[in-house]
C-alpha positions as CSV (number, residue, x, y, z in Angstrom):
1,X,151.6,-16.7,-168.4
2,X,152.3,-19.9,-166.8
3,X,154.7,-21.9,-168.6
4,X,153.4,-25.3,-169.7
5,X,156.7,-27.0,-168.9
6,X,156.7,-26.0,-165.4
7,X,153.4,-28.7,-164.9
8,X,155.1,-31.6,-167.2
9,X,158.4,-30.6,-164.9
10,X,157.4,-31.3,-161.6
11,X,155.4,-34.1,-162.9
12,X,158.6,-35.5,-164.1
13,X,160.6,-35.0,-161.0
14,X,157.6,-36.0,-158.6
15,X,157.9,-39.2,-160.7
16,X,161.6,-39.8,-160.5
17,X,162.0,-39.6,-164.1
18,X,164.6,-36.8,-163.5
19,X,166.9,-35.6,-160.5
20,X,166.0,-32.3,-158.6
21,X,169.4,-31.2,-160.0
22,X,168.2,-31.7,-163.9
23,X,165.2,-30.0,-163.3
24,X,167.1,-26.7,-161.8
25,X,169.1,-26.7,-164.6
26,X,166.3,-27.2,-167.2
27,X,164.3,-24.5,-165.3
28,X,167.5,-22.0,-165.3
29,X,168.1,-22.7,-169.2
30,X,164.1,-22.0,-170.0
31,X,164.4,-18.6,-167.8
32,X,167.2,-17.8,-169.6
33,X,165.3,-18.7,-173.0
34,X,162.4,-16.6,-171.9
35,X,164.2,-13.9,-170.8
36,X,165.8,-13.6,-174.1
37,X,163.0,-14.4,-176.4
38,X,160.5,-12.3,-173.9
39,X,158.5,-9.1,-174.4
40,X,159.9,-5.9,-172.6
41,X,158.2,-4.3,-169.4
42,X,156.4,-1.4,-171.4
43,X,155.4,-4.0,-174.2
44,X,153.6,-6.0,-171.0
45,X,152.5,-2.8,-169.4
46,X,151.2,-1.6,-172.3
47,X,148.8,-5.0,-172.7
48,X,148.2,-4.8,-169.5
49,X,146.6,-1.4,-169.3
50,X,145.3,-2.3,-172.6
51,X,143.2,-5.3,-171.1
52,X,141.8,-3.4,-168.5
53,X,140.7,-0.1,-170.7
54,X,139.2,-2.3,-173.0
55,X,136.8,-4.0,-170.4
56,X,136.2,-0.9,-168.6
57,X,135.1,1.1,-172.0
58,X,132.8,-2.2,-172.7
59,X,131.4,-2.0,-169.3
60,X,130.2,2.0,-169.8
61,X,129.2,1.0,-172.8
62,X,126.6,-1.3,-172.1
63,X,126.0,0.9,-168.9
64,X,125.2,4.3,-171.3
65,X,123.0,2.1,-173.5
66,X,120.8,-0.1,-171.2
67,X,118.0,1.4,-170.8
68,X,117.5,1.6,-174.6
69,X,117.8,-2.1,-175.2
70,X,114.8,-4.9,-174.9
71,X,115.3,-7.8,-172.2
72,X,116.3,-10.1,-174.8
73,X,119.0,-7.6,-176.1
74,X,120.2,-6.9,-172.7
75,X,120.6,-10.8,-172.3
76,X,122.2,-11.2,-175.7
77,X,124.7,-8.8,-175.2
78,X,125.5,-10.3,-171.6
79,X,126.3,-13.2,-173.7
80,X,127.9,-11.8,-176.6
81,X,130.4,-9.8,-173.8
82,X,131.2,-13.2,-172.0
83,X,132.4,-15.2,-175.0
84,X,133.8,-13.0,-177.2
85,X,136.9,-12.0,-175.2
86,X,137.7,-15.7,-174.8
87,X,137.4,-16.6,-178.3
88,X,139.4,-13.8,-179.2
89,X,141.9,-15.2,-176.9
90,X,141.9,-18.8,-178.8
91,X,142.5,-17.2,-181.5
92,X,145.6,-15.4,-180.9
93,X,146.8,-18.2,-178.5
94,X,150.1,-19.7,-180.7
95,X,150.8,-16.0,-182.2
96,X,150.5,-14.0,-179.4
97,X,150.1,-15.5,-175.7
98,X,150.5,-12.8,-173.7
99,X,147.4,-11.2,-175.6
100,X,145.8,-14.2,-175.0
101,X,146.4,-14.3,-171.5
102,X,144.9,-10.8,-171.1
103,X,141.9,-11.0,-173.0
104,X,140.8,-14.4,-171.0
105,X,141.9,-12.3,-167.7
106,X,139.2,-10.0,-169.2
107,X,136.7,-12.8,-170.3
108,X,136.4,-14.0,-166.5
109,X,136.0,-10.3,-165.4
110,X,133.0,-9.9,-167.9
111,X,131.3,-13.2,-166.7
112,X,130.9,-11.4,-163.0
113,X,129.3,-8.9,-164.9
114,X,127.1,-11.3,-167.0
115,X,126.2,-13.1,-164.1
116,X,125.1,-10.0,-161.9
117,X,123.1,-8.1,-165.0
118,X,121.1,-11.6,-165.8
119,X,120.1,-11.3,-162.2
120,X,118.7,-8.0,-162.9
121,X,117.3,-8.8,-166.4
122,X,115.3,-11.2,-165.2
123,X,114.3,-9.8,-161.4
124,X,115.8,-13.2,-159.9
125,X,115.6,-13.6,-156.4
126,X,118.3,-11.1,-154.4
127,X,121.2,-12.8,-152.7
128,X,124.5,-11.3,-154.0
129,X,126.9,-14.1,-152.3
130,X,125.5,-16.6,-154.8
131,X,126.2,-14.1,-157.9
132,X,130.1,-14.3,-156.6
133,X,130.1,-18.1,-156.3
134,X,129.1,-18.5,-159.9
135,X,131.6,-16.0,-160.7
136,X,134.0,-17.5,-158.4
137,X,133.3,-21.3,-160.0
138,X,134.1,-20.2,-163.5
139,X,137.3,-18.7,-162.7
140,X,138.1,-21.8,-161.2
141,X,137.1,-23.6,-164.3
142,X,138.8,-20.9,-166.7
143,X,142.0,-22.0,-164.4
144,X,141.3,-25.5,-165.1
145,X,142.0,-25.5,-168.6
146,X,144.1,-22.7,-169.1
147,X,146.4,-22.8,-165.8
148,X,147.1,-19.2,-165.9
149,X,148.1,-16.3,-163.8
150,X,145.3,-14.2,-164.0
151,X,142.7,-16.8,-163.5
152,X,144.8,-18.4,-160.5
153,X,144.6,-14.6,-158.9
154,X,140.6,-14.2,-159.8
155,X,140.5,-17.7,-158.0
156,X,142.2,-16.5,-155.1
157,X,139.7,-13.2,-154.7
158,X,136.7,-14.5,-155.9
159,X,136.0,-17.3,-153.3
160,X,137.0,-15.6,-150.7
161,X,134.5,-12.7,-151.8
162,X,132.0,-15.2,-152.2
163,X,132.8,-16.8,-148.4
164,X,132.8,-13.5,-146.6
165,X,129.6,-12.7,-148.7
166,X,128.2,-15.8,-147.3
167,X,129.3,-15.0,-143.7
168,X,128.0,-11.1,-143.6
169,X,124.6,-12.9,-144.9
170,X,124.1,-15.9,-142.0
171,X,125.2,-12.8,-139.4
172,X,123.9,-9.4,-140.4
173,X,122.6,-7.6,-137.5
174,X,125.5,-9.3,-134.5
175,X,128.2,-8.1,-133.0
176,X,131.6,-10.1,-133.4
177,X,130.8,-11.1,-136.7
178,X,132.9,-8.6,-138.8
179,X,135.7,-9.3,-136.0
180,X,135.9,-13.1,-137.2
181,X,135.6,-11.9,-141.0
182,X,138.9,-9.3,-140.6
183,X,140.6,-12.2,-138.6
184,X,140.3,-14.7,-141.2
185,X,141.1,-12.6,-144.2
186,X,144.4,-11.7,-142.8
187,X,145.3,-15.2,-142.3
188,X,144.2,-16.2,-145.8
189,X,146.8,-12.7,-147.0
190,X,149.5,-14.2,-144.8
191,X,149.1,-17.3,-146.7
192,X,148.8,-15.4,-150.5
193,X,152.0,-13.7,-148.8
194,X,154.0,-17.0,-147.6
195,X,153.6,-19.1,-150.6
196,X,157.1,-18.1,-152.7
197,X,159.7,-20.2,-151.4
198,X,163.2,-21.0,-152.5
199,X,162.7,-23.0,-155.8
200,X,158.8,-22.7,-156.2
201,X,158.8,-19.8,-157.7
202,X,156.7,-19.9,-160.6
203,X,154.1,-17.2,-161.5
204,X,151.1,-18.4,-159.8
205,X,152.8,-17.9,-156.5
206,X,154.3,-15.0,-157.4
207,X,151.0,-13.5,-158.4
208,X,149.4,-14.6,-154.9
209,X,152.3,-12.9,-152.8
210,X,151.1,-9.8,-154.7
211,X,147.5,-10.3,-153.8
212,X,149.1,-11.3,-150.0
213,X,151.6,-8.0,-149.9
214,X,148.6,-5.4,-150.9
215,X,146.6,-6.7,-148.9
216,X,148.2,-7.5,-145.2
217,X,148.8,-3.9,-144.1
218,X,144.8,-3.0,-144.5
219,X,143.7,-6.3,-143.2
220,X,145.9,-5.5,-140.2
221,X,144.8,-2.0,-139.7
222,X,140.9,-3.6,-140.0
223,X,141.6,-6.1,-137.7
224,X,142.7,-4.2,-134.9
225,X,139.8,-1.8,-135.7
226,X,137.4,-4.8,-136.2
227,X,135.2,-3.8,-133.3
228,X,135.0,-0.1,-134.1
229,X,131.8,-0.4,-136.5
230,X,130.0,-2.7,-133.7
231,X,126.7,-1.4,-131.6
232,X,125.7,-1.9,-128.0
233,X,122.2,-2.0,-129.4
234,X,123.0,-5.6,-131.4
235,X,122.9,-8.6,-130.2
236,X,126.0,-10.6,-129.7
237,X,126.8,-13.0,-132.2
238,X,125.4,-16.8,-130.9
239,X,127.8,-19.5,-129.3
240,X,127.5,-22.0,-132.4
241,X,128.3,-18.8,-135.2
242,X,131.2,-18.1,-132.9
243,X,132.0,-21.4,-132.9
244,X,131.8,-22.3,-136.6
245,X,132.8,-19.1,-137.4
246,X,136.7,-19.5,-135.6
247,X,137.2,-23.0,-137.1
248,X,136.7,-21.1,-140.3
249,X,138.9,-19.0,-139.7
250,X,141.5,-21.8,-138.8
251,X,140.9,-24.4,-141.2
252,X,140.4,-22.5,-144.7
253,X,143.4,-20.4,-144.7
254,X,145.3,-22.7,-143.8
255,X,144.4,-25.5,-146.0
256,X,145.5,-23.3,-148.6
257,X,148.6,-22.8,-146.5
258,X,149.2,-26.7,-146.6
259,X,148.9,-26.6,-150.3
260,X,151.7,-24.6,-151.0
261,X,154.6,-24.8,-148.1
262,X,153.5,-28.4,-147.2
263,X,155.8,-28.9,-144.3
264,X,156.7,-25.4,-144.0
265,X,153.2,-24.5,-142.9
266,X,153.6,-24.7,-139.3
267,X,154.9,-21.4,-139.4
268,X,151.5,-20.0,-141.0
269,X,149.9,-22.0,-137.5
270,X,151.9,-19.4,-135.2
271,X,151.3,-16.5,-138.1
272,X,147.8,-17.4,-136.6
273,X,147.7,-17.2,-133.1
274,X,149.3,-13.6,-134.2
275,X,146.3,-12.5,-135.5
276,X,144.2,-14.0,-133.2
277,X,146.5,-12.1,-130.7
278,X,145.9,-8.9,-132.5
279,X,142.2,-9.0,-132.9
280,X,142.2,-9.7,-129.0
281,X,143.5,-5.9,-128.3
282,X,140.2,-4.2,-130.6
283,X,138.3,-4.2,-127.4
284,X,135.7,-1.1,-126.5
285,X,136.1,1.3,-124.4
286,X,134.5,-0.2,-120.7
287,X,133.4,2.5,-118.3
288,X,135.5,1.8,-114.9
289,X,138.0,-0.2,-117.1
290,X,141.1,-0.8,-115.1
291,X,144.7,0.4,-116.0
292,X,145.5,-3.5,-117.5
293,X,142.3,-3.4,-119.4
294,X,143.1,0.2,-121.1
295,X,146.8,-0.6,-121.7
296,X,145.9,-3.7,-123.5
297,X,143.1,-1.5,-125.7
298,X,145.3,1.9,-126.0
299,X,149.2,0.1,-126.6
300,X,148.7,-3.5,-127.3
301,X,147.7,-3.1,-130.9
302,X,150.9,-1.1,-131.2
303,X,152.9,-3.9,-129.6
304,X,151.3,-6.7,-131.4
305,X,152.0,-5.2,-134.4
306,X,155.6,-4.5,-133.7
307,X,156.3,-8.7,-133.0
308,X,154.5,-9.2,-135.9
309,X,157.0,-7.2,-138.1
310,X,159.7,-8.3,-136.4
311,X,158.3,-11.6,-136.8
312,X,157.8,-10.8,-140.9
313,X,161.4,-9.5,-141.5
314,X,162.6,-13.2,-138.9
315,X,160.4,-15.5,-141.5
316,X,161.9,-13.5,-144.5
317,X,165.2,-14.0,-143.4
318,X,164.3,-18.0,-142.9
319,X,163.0,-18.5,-146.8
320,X,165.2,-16.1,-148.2
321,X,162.3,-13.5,-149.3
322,X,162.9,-9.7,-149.7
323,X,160.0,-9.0,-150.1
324,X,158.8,-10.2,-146.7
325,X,161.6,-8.4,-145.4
326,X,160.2,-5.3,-146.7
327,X,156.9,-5.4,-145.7
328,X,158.2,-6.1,-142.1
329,X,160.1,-3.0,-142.1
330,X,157.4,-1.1,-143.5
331,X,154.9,-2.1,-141.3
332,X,157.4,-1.6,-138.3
333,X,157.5,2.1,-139.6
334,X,154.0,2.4,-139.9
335,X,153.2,1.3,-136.4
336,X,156.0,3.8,-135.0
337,X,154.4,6.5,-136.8
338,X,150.5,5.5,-135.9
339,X,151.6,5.4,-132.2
340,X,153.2,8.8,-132.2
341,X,149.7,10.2,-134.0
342,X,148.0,8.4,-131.5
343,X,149.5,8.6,-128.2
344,X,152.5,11.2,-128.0
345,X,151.8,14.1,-130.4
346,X,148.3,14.9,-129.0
347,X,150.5,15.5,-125.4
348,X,152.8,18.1,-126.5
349,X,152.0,21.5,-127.7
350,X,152.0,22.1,-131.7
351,X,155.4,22.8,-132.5
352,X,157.0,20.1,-129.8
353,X,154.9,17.9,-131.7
354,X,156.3,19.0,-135.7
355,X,159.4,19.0,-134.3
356,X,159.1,15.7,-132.9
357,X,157.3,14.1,-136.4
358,X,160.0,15.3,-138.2
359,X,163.1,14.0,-136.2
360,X,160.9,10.6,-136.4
361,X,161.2,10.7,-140.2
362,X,164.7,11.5,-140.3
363,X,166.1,9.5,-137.8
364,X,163.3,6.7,-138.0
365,X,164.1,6.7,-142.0
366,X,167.6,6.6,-142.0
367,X,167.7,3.9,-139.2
368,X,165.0,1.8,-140.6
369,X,166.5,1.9,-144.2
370,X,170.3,1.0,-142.8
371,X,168.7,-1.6,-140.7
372,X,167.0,-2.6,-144.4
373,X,170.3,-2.7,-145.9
374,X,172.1,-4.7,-143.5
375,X,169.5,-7.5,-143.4
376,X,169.5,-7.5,-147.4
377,X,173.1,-7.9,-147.6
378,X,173.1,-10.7,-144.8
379,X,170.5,-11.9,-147.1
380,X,172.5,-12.0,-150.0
381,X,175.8,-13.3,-148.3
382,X,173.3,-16.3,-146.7
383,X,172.0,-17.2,-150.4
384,X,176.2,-16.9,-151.9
């Protein structure tokens, strides 16, 4: 949960009521209080897994008895699920927070399904999008007063949910438009990714590099695959979707992006004009094609995903970020090994090819992870 003296904090400092050098030390001497005074990993774990057992056991619940109940039951019990987890989380707010946190965390979750079974209670007009923007408003308002973790990570996948929804909607039927869609939600998981940097770390950014780190490797993959699910028969998608669509995908991530690394963010601009770059090379197969043309289809994913790693382990070593580090070399690895599946093992005869895969383990591993080392401990000497 996010500290309340974090806010008054940076207020204070903002103001010029204290020094950046008073604040550190404040910060390090509440860590160190928290650390002390805090709950152990399984203690956490164990409320974790608690949280989310309990809402999925209330959720088959309701599911095993719905047909049994009236309309006006089925609507009372939406209710009864959406505010009882939140007042049970008042209620054990000064004796135990971290409870607290978890069964508001699960309060917001119910309200997506509240929201979705009124729909079907009451046979209101279909449009899902609109079912995860009322979702997606009262995490925003649950974050609003309570300025926690969970409901800052609901926030950041409900709206997108809701926006793609929105988009799929305006152009179901065209070609392009699930190109534009993969495009943008890897820049918005490049900025989720990007937002830790050296003294902002609280837990609300920490929470978004999560979302950003689970996310980046299959937004990748979809993106340079974004044209695999499109049909000849379609029409193309029209000039002014295009249109609106790529300032979309410019503008909203990187607002976001602006929020949290405020002068920093001109990397996230070049981050960018990587994916952009990426989701150039998911072209179809042209009959005729010529040799540039089929290069740039067959190895310029491979390539383009390469820099990018590269790139990702370069901007780790900038902002001092392991993690980034990490991701770089494990999406580095995973190109490797996607382009030997692809392109060299269907060339050699069966055991050419084990024998091959497993000298790229070996050797690729041990290189890759020495590599990892060294950059960690240049890391580390860089931060001494």
């Amino acid at each position: 949960m996010t500290a309340h003296w974090e806010r008054y904090l940076g207020r204070w400092t903002s103001g010029g009521l204290i020094d950046p050098a008073t604040a550190e030390r404040i910060r390090a001497y509440e860590s160190e209080q928290e650390k002390s005074q805090g709950l152990r990993w399984p203690v956490l774990l164990a409320i974790g897994l608690g949280g989310l057992l309990l809402g999925a056991g209330v959720l088959l619940f309701v599911a095993a008895h719905w047909d049994a109940l009236s309309p006006g039951e089925r609507f009372g019990l939406v209710l009864l699920l959406v505010g009882v987890f939140h007042l049970a989380a008042a209620l054990a707010t000064e004796r135990f927070p971290v409870l607290s946190t978890a069964l508001h965390a699960v309060g917001t979750i119910c309200l997506g399904t509240g929201i979705f079974l009124a729909g079907q209670i009451f046979n209101l007009q279909e449009h899902w999008p609109g079912g995860f923007m009322l979702w997606a408003l009262g995490a925003w308002v649950a974050y609003a007063l309570l300025r926690d973790w969970p409901q800052a990570a609901l926030v950041a996948v409900l709206t997108p949910m809701w926006l793609s929804g929105e988009w799929i909607e305006a152009t179901r039927g065209w070609i392009g438009s699930q190109k534009i869609l993969a495009e943008g939600s890897l820049v918005l998981s490049v900025t989720y990714l990007t937002g830790l940097l050296p003294g902002r770390e609280t837990s609300v950014r920490k929470a978004l590099a999560w979302i950003g780190g689970i996310t980046l490797i299959p937004l990748t993959l979809a993106v340079a695959e974004s044209s695999f699910f499109d049909y000849r028969s379609q029409p193309s998608l029209p000039a002014s979707y295009r249109t609106f669509g790529w300032m979309l995908v410019l503008l909203l991530p990187l607002a976001p992006a602006w929020w949290l690394r405020r002068g920093a963010s001109w990397i996230n601009l070049i981050a960018t004009l990587w994916v952009i770059l990426l989701g150039a090379t998911s072209l179809r197969a042209e009959p005729g094609e010529t040799l540039l043309r089929y290069l740039w289809r067959d190895v310029g994913p491979y390539g383009i995903c390469a820099l990018g790693s590269i790139g990702l382990v370069a901007w780790g070593l900038r902002e001092a970020r392991k993690e980034r580090i990490n991701l770089g070399i494990a999406g580095f690895a995973l190109t490797v090994l996607f382009f030997y599946f692809s392109s060299v093992m269907d060339k050699l005869g069966r055991s050419a090819s084990l024998i091959g895969l497993g000298l790229l383990f070996l050797l690729g591993g041990w290189l890759l992870e020495k590599t990892r080392r060294r950059l960690m401990v240049k890391l580390e000497s860089a931060q001494a």
